[in-house]
C-alpha positions in Angstrom: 0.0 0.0 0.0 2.6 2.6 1.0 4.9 1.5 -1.7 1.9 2.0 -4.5 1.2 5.3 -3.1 4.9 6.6 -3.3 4.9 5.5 -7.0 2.1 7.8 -7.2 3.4 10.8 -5.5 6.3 10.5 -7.7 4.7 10.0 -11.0 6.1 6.7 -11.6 3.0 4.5 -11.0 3.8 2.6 -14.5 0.2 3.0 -16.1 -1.5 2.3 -12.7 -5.4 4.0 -12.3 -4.2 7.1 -9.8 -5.8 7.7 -7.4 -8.0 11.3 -6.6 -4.9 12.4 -4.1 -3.2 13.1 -7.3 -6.1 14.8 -9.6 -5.1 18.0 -8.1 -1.8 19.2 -8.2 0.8 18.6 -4.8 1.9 20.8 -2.4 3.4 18.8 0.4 7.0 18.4 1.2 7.3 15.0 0.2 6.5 15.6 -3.6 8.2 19.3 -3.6 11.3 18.1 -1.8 12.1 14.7 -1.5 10.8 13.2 -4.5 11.5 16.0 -6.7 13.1 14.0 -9.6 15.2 16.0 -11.4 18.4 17.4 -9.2 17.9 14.9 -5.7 21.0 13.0 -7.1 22.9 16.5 -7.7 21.8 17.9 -4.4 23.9 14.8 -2.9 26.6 15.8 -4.5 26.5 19.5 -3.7 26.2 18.1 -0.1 29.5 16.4 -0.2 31.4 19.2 -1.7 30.3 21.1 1.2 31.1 19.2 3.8 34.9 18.4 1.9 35.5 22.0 1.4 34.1 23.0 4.8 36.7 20.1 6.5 39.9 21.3 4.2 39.3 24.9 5.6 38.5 23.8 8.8 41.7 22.1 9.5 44.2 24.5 8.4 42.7 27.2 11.1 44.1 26.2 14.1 42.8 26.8 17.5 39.6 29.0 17.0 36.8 31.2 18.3 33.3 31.2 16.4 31.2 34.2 17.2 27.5 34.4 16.7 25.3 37.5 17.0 22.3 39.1 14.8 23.2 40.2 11.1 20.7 43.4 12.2 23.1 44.7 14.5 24.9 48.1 13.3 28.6 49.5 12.9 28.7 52.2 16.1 26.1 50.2 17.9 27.3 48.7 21.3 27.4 45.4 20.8 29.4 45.6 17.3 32.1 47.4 18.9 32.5 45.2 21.4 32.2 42.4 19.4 35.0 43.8 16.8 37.5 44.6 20.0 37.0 41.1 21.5 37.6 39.2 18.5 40.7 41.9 17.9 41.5 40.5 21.2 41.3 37.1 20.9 43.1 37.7 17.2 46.1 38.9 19.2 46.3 35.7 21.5 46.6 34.0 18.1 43.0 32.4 17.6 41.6 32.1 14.3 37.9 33.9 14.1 35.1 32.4 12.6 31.9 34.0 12.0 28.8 33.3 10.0 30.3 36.0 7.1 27.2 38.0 7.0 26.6 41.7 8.5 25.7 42.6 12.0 27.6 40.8 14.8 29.4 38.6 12.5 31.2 41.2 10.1 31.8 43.0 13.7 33.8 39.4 14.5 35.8 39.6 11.1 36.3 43.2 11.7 37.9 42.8 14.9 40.4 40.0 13.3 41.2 41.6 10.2 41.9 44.6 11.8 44.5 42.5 14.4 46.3 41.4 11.3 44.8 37.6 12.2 42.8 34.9 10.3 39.1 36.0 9.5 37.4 33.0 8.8 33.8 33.6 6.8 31.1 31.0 6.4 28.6 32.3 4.5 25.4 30.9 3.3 23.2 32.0 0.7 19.6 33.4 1.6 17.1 35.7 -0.5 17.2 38.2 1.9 20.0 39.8 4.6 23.0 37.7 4.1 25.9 39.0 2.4 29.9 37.8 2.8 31.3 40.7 4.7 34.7 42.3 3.0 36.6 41.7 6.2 37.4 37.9 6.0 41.2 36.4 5.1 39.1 33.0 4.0 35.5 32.2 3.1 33.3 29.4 2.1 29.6 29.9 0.5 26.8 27.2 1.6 23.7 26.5 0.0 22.9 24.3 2.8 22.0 25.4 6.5 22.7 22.2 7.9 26.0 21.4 6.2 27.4 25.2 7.3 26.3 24.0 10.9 28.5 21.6 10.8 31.1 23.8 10.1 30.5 26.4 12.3 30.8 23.9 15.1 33.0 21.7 14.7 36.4 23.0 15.4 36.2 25.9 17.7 37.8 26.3 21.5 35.2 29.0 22.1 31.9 29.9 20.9 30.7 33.3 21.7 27.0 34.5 21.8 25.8 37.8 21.3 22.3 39.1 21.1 20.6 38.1 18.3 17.3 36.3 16.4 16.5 32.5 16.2 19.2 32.0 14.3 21.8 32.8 17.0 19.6 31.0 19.8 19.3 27.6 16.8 23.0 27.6 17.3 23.3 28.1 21.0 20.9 25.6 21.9 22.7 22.9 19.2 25.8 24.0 20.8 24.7 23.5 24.4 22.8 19.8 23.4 26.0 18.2 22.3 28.1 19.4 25.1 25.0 18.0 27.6 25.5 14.5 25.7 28.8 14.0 25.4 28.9 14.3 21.5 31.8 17.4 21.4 34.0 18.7 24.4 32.6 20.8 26.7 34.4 24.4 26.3 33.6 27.8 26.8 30.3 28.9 25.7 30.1 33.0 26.4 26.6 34.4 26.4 27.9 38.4 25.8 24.9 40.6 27.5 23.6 40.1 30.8 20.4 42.2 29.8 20.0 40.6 27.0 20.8 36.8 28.0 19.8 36.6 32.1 15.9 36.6 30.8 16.4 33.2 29.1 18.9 31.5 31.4 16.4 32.2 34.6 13.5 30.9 32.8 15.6 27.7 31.8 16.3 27.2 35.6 13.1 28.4 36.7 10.8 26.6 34.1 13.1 23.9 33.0 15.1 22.8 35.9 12.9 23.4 38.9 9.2 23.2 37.4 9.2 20.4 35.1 12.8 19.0 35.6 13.7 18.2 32.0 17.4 20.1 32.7 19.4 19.0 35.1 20.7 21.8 37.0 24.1 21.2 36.0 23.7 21.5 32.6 23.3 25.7 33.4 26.8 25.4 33.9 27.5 24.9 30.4 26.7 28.9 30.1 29.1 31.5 30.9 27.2 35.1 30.9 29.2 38.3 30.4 29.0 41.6 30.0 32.3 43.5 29.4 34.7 42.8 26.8 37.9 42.5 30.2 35.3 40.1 31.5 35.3 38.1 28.4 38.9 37.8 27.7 40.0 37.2 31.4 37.6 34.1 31.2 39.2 32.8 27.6 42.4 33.1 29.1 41.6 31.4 32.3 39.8 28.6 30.3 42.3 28.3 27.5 45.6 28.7 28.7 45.4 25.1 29.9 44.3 23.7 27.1 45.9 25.7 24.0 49.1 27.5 25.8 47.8 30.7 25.4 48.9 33.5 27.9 47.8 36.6 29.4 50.8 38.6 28.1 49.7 39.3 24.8 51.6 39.6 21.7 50.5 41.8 19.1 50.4 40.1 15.6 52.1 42.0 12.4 49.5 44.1 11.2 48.8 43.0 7.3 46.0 43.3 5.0 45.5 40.2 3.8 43.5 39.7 0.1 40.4 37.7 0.7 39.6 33.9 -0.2 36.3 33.3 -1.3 35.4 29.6 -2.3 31.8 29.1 -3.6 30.9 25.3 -3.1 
């Protein structure tokens, strides 16, 4: 039965009577999406090149921070400025910074390293509306696929740094925290930049989550490290890091350079 009806979806019911679910034209995912029969194989394809370009960059990066933020946030507005001196910051420690390669808080990321004469990492996806590859970054890769640049944006990084933004940003936080509560990456430093903006959601988690209905353990809260100065921020990275990636508090600034920009469309 489910085998006949999938032939019919997909048009390939070889002569079969149809039935009246296909006398009016489809609109559900299944027959839009899945069964579309003329680029599924392609799409595979794309999907791989993706993921092999995404893992070349990836591994040529070093240690790295990946910032996250709304693409609605302005140059002069608070939060980009202190979004472009952290990264410059954490540039001059000698991590790599990767952003989503869009406006708002993620050019204010590539900004910041560019600026330091360090590696500004852009991974850009393409949308119909808001995202553009900022001209800030020393290497870029273009998605067509959200999940596949998800990957990417997670994969590799020591730090992953949160400031305010849309569902987007919270998408990523909440991926972020799930595979640190199970195990599935390391647990390391997850900065939520913004007490005003961030306190709101992390005392309804423990109020609503924890306490009421007990689907988080409590421990899980401290996955979540909330600041609100850029000297708060970067005294917590080098607290975390130095045992892990031999950074130190006395700084050395990098050569200042401007380097030409690398942008592979997969």
């Amino acid at each position: 039965m489910f085998s006949d009806l999938i032939l019919n979806l997909s048009g390939n019911g070889n002569g079969k009577k149809k039935s009246k679910i296909t006398e009016e034209p489809l609109t559900c995912r299944l027959t839009s999406e899945l069964l579309r029969p003329t680029d599924q194989s392609w799409r595979l394809f794309s999907i791989m090149s993706e993921f092999v370009g995404g893992f070349n960059l990836l591994r040529k990066l070093g240690p790295s921070a990946t910032f996250w933020g709304s693409a609605r946030t302005h140059p002069g507005d608070k939060y980009y400025n202190e979004a472009e001196e952290f990264a410059a910051r954490l540039s001059e420690l000698g991590l790599t910074i990767v952003t989503g390669g869009g406006g708002g808080i993620m050019e204010a990321g590539n900004v910041g390293a560019f600026k330091a004469g360090g590696t500004s990492v852009g991974l850009n996806i393409r949308l119909p509306m808001e995202q553009r590859l900022n001209p800030y970054t020393t290497d870029s890769l273009t998605f067509d696929h959200f999940f596949s640049r998800k990957v990417m944006l997670a994969y590799a990084s020591e730090v992953y740094v949160y400031f305010p933004g849309g569902l987007g940003t919270l998408d990523e936080l909440f991926e972020i925290a799930t595979l640190i509560q199970t195990k599935k990456i390391t647990a390391v430093p997850v900065i939520l930049y913004g007490k005003a903006f961030w306190k709101p959601l992390i005392s309804w988690i423990e109020k609503e989550l924890v306490n009421k209905y007990e689907t988080v353990d409590a421990v899980d809260l401290d996955i979540f490290h909330v600041v609100d100065s850029v000297d708060e921020a970067e005294a917590y990275i080098i607290e975390k890091l130095s045992k892990t990636c031999n950074l130190r508090p006395n700084k050395k600034r990098l050569k200042k350079s401007t380097p030409k920009t690398k942008n592979i469309s997969t």
